[in-house]
C-alpha positions in Angstrom: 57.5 117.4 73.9 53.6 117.0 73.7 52.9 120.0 75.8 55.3 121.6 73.5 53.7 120.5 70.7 50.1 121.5 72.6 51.5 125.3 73.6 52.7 126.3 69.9 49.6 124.5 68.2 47.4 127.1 70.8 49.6 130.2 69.7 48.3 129.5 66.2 45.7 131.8 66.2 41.8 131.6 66.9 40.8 128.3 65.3 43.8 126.5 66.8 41.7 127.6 70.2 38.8 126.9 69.4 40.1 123.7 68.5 42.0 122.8 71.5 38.9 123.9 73.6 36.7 121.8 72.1 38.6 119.2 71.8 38.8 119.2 75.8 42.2 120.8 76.4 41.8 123.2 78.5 41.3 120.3 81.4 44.1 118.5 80.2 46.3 122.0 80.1 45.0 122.5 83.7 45.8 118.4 85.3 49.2 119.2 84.1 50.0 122.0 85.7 48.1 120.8 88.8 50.5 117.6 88.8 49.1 115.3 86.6 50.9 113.3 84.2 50.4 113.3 80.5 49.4 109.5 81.4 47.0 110.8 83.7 46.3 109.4 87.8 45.8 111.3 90.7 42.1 112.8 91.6 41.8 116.2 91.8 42.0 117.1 95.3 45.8 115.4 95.4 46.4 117.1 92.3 45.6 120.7 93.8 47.8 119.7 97.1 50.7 118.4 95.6 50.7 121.3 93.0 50.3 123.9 96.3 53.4 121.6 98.0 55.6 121.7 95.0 55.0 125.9 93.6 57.0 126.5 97.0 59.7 124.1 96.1 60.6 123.3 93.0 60.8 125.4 89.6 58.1 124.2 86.8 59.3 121.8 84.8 59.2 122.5 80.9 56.4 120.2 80.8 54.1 122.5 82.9 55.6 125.7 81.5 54.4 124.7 78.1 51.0 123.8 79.8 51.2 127.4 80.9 51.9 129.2 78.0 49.1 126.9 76.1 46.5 128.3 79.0 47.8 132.0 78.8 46.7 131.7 75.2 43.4 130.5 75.8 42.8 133.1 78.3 43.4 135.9 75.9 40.3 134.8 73.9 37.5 136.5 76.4 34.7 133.7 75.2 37.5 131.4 77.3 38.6 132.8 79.7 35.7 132.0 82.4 36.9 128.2 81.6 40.5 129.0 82.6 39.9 131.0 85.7 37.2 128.8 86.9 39.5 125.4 86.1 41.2 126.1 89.8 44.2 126.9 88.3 44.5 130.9 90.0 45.2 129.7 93.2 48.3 127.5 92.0 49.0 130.6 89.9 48.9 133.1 93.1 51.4 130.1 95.1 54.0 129.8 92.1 54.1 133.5 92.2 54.5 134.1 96.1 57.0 130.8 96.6 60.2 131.5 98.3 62.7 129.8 99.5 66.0 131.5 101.3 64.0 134.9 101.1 64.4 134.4 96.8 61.9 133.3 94.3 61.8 129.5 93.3 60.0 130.8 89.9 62.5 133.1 88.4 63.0 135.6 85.3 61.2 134.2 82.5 58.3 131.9 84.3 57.7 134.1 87.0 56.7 136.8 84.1 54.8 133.9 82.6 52.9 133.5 86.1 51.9 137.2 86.2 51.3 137.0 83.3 48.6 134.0 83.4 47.4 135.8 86.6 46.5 138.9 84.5 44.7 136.9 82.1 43.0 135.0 84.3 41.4 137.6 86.6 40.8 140.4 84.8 38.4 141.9 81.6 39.9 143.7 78.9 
């Protein structure tokens, strides 16, 4: 519910960003989708692994989609973007996409499109 609460407070427009980057979120976002809890633990490097380990084996939760969606946003603001790319987070972006299990997807229809999504955000100018 929080990250819900963070991902439509994002979408708000320009000062809800520049609110939520200011305010530090953009880190937060980026611990959550790496495998942190809302609560926090874990140091980065465990973070990073365990968010490698679970992209090939389980869907995101709606917890990190939200996160997701809440970082997409950021990244559409060019002044941001740098802080979302450079966070770590395109490498667990690039595993989510490539995970398969049984020769299918684990992230399917609607996240995998938010995936590419981030990933074209993320990595490129416009």
């Amino acid at each position: 519910a929080a990250a819900c609460a963070v991902a439509e407070y994002a979408q708000d427009g320009a000062g809800a960003v520049e609110a939520l980057v200011a305010g530090g979120g953009v880190p937060v976002l980026t611990s959550v989708l790496m495998g942190a809890s809302l609560a926090g633990g874990g140091d980065d490097a465990s973070g990073l692994m365990g968010a490698l380990l679970a992209a090939g084996l389980q869907p995101l939760s709606p917890l990190k989609v939200a996160a997701l969606r809440a970082l997409v946003t950021v990244a559409r603001y060019p002044q941001h973007r740098g802080q979302v790319a450079g966070s770590g987070v395109v490498g667990v972006l690039a595993m989510l996409l490539m995970a398969k299990q049984g020769g299918r997807p684990v992230q399917r229809g609607g996240v995998r499109a938010l995936v590419l999504t981030a990933l074209a955000e993320t990595t490129t100018d416009h």
